[in-house]
Each structure stands twice: as structure tokens, then as C-alpha cells.
C-alpha positions as a Markdown table, in Angstrom:
| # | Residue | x | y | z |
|---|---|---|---|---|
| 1 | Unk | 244.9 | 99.8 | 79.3 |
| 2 | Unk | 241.4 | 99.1 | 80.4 |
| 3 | Unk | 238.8 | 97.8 | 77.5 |
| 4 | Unk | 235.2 | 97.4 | 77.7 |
| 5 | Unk | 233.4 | 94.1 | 77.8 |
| 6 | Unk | 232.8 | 93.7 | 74.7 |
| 7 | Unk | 236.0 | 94.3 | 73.7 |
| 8 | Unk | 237.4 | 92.1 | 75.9 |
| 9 | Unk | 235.2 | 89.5 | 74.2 |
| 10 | Unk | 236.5 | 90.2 | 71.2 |
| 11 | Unk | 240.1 | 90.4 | 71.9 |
| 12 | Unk | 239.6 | 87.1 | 73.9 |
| 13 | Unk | 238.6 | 85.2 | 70.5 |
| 14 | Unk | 240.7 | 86.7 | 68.5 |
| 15 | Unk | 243.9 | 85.6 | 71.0 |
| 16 | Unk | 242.1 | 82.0 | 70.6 |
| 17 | Unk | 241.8 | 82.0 | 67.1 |
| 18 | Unk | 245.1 | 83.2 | 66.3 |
| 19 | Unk | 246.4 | 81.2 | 69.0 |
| 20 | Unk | 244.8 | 78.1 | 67.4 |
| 21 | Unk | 246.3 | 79.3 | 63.3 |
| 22 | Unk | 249.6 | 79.2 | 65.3 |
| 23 | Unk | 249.2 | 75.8 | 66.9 |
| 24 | Unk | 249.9 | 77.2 | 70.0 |
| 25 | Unk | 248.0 | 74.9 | 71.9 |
| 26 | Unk | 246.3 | 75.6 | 75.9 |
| 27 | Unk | 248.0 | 78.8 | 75.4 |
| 28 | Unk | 246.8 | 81.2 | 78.8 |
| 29 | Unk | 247.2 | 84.9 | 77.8 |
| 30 | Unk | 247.3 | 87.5 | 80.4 |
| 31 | Unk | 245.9 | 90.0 | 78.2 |
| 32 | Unk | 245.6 | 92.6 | 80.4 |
| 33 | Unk | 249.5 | 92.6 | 81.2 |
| 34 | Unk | 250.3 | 92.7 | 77.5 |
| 35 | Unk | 247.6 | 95.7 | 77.0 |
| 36 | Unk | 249.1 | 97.4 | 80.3 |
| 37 | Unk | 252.9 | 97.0 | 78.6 |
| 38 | Unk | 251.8 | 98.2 | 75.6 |
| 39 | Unk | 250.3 | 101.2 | 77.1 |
| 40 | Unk | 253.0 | 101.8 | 79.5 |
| 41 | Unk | 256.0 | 101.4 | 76.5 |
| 42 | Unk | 253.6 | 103.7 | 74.3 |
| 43 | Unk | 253.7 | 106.5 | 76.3 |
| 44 | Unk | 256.7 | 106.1 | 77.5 |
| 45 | Unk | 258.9 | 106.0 | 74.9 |
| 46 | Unk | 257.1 | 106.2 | 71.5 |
| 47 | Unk | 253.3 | 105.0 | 69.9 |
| 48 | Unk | 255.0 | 102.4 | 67.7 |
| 49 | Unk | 257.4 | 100.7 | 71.0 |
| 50 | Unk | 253.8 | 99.3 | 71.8 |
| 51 | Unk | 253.6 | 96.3 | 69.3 |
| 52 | Unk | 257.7 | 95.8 | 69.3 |
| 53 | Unk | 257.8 | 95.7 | 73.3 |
| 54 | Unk | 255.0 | 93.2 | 73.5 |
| 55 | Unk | 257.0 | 91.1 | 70.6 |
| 56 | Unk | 259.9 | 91.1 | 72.1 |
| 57 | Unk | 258.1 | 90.4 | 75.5 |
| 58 | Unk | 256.8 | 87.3 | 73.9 |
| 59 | Unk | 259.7 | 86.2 | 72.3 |
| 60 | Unk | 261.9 | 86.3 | 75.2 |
| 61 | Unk | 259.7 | 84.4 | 77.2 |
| 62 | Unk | 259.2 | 82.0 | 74.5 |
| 63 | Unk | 263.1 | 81.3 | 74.9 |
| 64 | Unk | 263.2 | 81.9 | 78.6 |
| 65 | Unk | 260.3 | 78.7 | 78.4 |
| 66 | Unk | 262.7 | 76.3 | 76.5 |
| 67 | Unk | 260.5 | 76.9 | 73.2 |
| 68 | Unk | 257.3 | 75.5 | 75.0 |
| 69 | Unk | 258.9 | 72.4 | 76.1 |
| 70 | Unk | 258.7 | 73.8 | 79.7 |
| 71 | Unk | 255.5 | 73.9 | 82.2 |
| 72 | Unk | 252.5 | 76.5 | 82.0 |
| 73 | Unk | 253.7 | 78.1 | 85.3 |
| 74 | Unk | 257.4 | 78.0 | 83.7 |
| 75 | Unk | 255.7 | 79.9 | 81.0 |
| 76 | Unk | 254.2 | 82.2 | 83.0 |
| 77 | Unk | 256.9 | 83.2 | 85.2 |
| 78 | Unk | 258.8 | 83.8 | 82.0 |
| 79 | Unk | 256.6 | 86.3 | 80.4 |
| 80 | Unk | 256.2 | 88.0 | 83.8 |
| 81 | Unk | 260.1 | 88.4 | 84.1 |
| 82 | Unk | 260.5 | 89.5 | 80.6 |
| 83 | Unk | 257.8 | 91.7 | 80.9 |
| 84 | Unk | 259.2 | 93.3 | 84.3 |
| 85 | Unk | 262.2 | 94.1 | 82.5 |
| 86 | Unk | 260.1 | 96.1 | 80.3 |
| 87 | Unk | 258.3 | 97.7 | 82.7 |
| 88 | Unk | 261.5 | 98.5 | 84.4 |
| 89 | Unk | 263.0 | 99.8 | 81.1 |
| 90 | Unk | 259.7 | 102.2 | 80.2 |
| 91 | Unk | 260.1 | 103.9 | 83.6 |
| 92 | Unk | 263.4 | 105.7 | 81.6 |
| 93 | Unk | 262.1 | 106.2 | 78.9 |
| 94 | Unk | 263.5 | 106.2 | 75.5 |
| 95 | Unk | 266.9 | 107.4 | 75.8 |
| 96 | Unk | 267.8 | 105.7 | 79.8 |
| 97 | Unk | 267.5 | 102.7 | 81.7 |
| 98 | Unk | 269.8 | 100.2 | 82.8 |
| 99 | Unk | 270.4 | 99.3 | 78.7 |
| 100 | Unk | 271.1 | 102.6 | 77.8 |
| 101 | Unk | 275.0 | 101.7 | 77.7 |
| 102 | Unk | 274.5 | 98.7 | 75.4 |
| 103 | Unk | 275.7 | 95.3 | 76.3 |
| 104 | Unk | 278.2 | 96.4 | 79.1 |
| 105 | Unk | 275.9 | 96.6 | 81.5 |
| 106 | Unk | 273.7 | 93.4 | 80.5 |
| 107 | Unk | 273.9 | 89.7 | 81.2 |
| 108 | Unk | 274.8 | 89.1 | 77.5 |
């Protein structure tokens, strides 16, 4: 998902801002891979798996990262893995994918 400049200038203090009301300090945010998720998750499975996928993106990197306690490239390489599984997973669709059997077929 592509946005103009000014949007981008916006979206950019926004991130900082609510980064900052968060205390989520030095936090780097690679919003173009979060905007191309949420695009990619919206049309491929359903409008609203936009915001959810980019949560859950987040969240599992956040754990993957050891809650912040880790390195900025640890943090980094986490949201990229989580969101590669999400990529991997919008490729199928809503109803497919390599979770589509529940938690048989998962690490968990």
C-alpha cells in the first residue's frame, strides 16, 4: 500500500506520538511492511483481517523479541519472520494455508 507524501508525514508522527504515549522508546517502524501486510491480508482474506493481522504481527514479534529486552536487529528480524508467516498465510486465503488444520500442523 503506497501513500502519498504527505501522508506519509502524517502517518510518520502519528507512529511517533503514539509510540511515545506507549513508552515504547527508539522504536524503528517499517511502515511500509505493515501497510503492505495489511493490504495484502485485506484483500486476501477479508477488509477487517487488516488491523487483526498487523496486531498479531506485532504481538508475536513483541514475544519473539523477549518483550523488548532483546537488540533492535533482534526486533527486526522478529517482525520480519512474523510477518512472513503472514504473508505466507494471505497467499491461501481465508479458508487454506499451512494453519488451516489447526495446531496439528504448527510448532505449538
Amino acid at each position: 500500500m503506497t501513500v502519498d507524501e504527505n501522508e506519509a508525514q502524517v502517518l510518520e508522527q502519528w507512529t511517533h506520538r503514539l509510540a511515545q504515549a506507549l513508552q515504547i522508546l527508539d522504536l524503528a517502524v517499517d511502515q511500509e511492511l505493515l501497510l503492505d501486510l495489511a493490504r495484502k491480508s485485506a484483500g486476501s482474506v477479508i477488509h477487517a483481517a487488516a488491523p487483526v493481522t498487523t496486531f498479531l504481527v506485532g504481538y508475536a514479534a513483541g514475544l519473539a523479541a523477549g518483550h523488548g529486552a532483546g537488540s533492535k536487529a533482534g526486533s527486526t528480524a522478529a517482525v520480519t519472520q512474523a510477518a512472513d508467516v503472514a504473508f505466507r498465510l494471505c497467499e491461501d486465503g481465508h479458508d487454506g494455508g499451512p494453519a488451516a488444520g489447526g495446531w496439528a500442523d504448527t510448532g505449538q
